[in-house]
N, C-alpha and C positions, 0 to 999 in steps of 0.2 A: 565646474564642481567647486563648491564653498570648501574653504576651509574651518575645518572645527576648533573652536579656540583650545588652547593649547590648559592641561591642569596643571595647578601650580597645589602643590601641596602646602598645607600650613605648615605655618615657623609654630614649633617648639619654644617657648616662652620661660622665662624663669619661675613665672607665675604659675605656670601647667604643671611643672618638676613635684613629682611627690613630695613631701611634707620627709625630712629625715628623722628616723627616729629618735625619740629623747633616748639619755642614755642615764640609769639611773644614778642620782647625786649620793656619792662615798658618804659625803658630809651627816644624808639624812639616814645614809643604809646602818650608820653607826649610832645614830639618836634612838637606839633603843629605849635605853634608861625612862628618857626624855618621854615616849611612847607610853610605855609601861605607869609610869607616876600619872599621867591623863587619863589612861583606863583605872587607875585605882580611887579615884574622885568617883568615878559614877560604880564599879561593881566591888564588889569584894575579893581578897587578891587571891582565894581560893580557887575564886571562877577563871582565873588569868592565864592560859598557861605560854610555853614556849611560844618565839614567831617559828611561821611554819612557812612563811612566805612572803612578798612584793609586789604592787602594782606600780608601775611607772605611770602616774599620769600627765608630766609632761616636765619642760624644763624645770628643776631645782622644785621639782612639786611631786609627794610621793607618799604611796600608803602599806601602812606596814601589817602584815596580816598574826593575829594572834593565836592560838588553839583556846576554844571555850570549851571553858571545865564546866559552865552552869549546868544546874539538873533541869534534867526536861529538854535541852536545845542540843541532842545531838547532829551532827553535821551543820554545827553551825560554827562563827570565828568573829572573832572579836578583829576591828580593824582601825585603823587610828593615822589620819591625812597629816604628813607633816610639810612644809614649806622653809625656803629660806631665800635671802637673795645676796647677792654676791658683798662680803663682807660683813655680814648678820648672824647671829646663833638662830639655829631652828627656830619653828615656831609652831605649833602644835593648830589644825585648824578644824577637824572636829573626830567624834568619836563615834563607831557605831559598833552594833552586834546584827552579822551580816549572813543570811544562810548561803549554805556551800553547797555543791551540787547534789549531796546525797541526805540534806536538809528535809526533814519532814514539815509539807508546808500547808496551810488552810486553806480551801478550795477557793475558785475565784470567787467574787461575790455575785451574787446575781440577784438582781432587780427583784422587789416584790411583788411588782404587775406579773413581771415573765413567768414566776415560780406560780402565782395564785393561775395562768394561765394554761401551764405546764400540771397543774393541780386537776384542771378541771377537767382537760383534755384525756386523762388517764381515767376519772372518774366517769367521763361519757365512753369511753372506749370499755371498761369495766362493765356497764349495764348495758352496752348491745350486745358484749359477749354472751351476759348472763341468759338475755334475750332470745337470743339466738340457739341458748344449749337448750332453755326451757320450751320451745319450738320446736324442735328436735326430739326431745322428749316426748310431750305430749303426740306429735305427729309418730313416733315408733307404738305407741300404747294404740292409736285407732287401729295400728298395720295387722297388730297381733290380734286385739278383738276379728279384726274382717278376716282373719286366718280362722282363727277356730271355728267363727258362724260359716266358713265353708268348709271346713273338714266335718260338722257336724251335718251337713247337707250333703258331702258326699258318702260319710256313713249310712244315712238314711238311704241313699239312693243304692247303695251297696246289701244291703236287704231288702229291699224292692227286687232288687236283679236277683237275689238269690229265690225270694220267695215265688217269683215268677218261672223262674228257671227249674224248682221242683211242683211246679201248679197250686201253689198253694197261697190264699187270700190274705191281706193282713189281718181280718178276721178270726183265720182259723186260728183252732188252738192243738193243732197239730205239729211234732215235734220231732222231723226226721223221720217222717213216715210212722209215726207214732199216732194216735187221737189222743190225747190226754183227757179229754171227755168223757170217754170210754171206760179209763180208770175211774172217774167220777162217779160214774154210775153202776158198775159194778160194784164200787166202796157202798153205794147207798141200801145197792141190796143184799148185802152179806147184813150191813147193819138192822134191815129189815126181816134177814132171815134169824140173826139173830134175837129180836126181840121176841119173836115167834116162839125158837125153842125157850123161849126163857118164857112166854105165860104158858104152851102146853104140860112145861115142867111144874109150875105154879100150881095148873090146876089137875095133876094127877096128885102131888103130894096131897092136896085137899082132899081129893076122894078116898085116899086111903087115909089120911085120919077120919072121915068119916066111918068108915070100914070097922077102923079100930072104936070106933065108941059105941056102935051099935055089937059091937063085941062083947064088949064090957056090959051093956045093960042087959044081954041074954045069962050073963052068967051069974049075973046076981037075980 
């Protein structure tokens, strides 16, 4: 049976050992002043206000954070890197105005291809939509035409059944067992009987004016 070589765990090196933290330099925590006169070269000392804080960035190297009064950049701060090295007055190494976390900031940028891309892709998604509803449409508008031309075909078929069901033709002009034809022609001849007494009336008043003038010529 082999022996398995035995693990040797690695050495821990000085090289491996974390990085100690810088610890921020007194010297620059108190170069306010020094701070302040470098921010008043580029803004107006209106814009300037208290420090409101520290960044340590590394040995005898440190930036001091400021409150901006500027109009328009709320949640933003003014901040100003100082340095020194052992034996030396400070030294100011640059200035900026920095947004803070609750900083109102302009969106990322993005490419003109991407956007003319993103432009177009919305614009063809837009007219299938459009597409798609006017298809929709039109295909509801034939549904209701073919609705009604069969409700109109089973009404007709619905008086067929009725007219069959009381034996009656779609011809006749009978009306719930009615003739309405019958009224027709009785109308014709009351109209006939009237015209009648209307000439024997006619010609009885004739005869008696006749009457009356042969009257008159006896008595003269």
């Amino acid at each position: 049976m082999s022996e398995q070589p035995e693990q040797v765990e690695p050495e821990i090196t000085a090289t491996d050992a974390p990085a100690p933290t810088p610890v921020p330099d007194e010297v620059l925590l108190d170069a306010v002043d020094l701070a302040r006169r470098a921010l008043l070269e580029a803004t107006r000392p209106e814009t300037v206000g208290s420090v409101v804080g520290h960044v340590v960035e590394d040995d005898h190297v440190l930036t001091l954070l400021f409150a901006s009064d500027l109009s328009g950049y709320p949640g933003w701060h003014w901040s100003v890197t100082i340095a020194r090295v052992e034996g030396a007055e400070p030294t100011v190494l640059e200035t900026e105005l920095m947004p803070g976390e609750t900083a109102l900031l302009a969106p990322e940028w993005v490419p003109w291809s991407e956007r003319l891309a993103d432009y177009r892709a919305a614009q063809e998604a837009a007219a299938a939509t459009a597409a798609e509803t006017a298809g929709a449409a039109a295909g509801d508008g034939e549904a209701d035409e073919d609705e009604l031309a069969d409700e109109d075909d089973a009404d007709l078929d619905d008086d067929a059944e009725l007219d069959a069901a009381f034996g009656q033709d779609a011809g006749d002009d009978a009306f719930d067992g009615i003739d309405i034809d019958s009224f027709d022609d009785s109308a014709d001849d009351d109209e006939s009987d009237d015209d009648g007494d209307a000439e024997d009336g006619d010609a009885e008043d004739d005869g008696t004016d006749d009457d009356d003038a042969q009257s008159d010529d006896s008595r003269s």
